[in-house]
N, C-alpha and C positions, 0 to 999 in steps of 0.2 A: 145076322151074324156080325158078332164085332171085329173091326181091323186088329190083328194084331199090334199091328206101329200107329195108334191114333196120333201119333206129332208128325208121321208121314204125310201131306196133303195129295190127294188122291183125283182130284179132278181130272188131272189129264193122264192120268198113269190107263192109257189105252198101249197100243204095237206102234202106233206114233212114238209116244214117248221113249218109251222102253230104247226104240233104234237111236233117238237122237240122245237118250244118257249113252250107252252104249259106241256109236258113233265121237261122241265130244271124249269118249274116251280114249277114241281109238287117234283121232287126232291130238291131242293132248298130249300123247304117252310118242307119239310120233315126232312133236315137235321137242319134247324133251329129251327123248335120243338125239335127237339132231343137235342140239346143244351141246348136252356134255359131250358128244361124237368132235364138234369143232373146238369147244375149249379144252378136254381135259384128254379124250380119246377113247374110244367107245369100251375098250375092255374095260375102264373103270369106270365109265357114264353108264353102263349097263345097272351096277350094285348103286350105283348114288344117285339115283333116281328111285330106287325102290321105295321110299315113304311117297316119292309120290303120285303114285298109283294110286294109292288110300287117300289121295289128294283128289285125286281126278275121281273115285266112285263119291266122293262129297259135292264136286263141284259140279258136277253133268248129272248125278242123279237127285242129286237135292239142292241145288241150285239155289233156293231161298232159306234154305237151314242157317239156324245162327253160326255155326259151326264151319260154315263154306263160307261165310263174307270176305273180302280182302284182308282185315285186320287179323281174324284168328289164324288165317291161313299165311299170314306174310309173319304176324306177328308169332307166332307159334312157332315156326319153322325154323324163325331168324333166333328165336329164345335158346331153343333148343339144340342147334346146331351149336352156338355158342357156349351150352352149359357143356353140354357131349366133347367138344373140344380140350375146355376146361379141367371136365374130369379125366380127359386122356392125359391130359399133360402132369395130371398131380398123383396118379396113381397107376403102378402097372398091371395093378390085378384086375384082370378084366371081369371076375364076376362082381366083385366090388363094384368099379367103376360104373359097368352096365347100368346096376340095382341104384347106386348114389346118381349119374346124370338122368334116367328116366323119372325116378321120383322128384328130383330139383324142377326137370325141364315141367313136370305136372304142377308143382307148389307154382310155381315162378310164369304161367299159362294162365294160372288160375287168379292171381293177384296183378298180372298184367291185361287181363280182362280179353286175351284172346286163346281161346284154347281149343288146341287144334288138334284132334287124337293121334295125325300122322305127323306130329312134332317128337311123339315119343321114340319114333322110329327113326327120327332124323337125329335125334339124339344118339341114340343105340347106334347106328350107324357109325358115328364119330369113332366111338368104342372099338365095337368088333370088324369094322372097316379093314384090318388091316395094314399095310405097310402104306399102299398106296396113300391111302386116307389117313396116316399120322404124319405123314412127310408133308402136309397141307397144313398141316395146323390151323391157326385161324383162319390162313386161306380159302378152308372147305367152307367157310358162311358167307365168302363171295362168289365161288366158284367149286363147286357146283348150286351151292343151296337159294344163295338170292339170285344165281340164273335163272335157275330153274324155277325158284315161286314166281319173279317176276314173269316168265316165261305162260306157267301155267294160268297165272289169271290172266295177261293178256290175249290167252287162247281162250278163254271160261267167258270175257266180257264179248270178244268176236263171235265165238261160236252160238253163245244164247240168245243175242241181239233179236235176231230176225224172228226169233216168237215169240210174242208177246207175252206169251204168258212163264218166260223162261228169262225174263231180261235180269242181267245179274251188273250189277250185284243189287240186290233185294233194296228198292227204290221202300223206307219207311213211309214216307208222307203215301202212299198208293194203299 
């Protein structure tokens, strides 16, 4: 029987695994509250954290995907939050806006050579974010967004460390 995800690598995908994606999740998503809970205040660190969730099932459960390495995930997110801002400030219509910063933050992912799927989210965010998150303007791509990436990979390189066969970020010469 063939895998259905042959680019998934399945060696250690035993009840070990599984708890420790699961777990890096669980801690990940904890220390990201705890973040935006201290800089921005939890009712709105609750919504601006939401891409990255979709950050943390990359980073704890594929851990050596092109797609979790620090650059598509720092550089993705920082793209993105950026375009997402851009397009809030240059237009009011938000279904507009939405459709124009998700398809830029993808062109602009893709030609910046880090492409990050919960970048589109960080984008969209920017958009339909609200009051809260337009009063931030570029703000929101130090606080919350490069908190929290930086936050999440310093949780993604602590947490994998200690097994071996999880060490992130994805050593090429190995």
């Amino acid at each position: 029987m063939q895998r259905q995800f042959p680019w998934l690598k399945t060696e250690h995908q035993h009840h070990v695994e599984k708890l420790l994606a699961s777990t890096g999740g669980l801690v990940s998503l904890l220390g990201l509250l705890w973040v935006s809970n201290l800089s921005i205040g939890l009712n709105h660190g609750v919504m601006l954290v939401a891409s990255m969730g979709a950050s943390a099932v990359l980073l704890f459960a594929i851990p050596h995907g092109a797609l979790s390495q620090p650059w598509p995930v720092f550089g993705g997110h920082m793209w993105s939050a950026f375009i997402g801002v851009t397009c809030g400030l240059l237009t009011s219509d938000v279904f507009l806006g939405s459709a124009i910063a998700v398809s830029l933050a993808i062109g602009g992912m893709y030609y910046l050579n880090c492409l990050h799927p919960p970048g589109g989210a960080t984008a969209l965010s920017a958009i339909i974010g609200g009051d809260a998150v337009h009063q931030l303007g570029y703000q929101y791509l130090l606080t919350p967004v490069l908190l929290n990436v930086l936050t999440i990979l310093a949780i993604a390189i602590v947490f994998n460390y200690p097994f071996k066969w999880r060490r992130y970020p994805l050593n090429k010469a190995s």
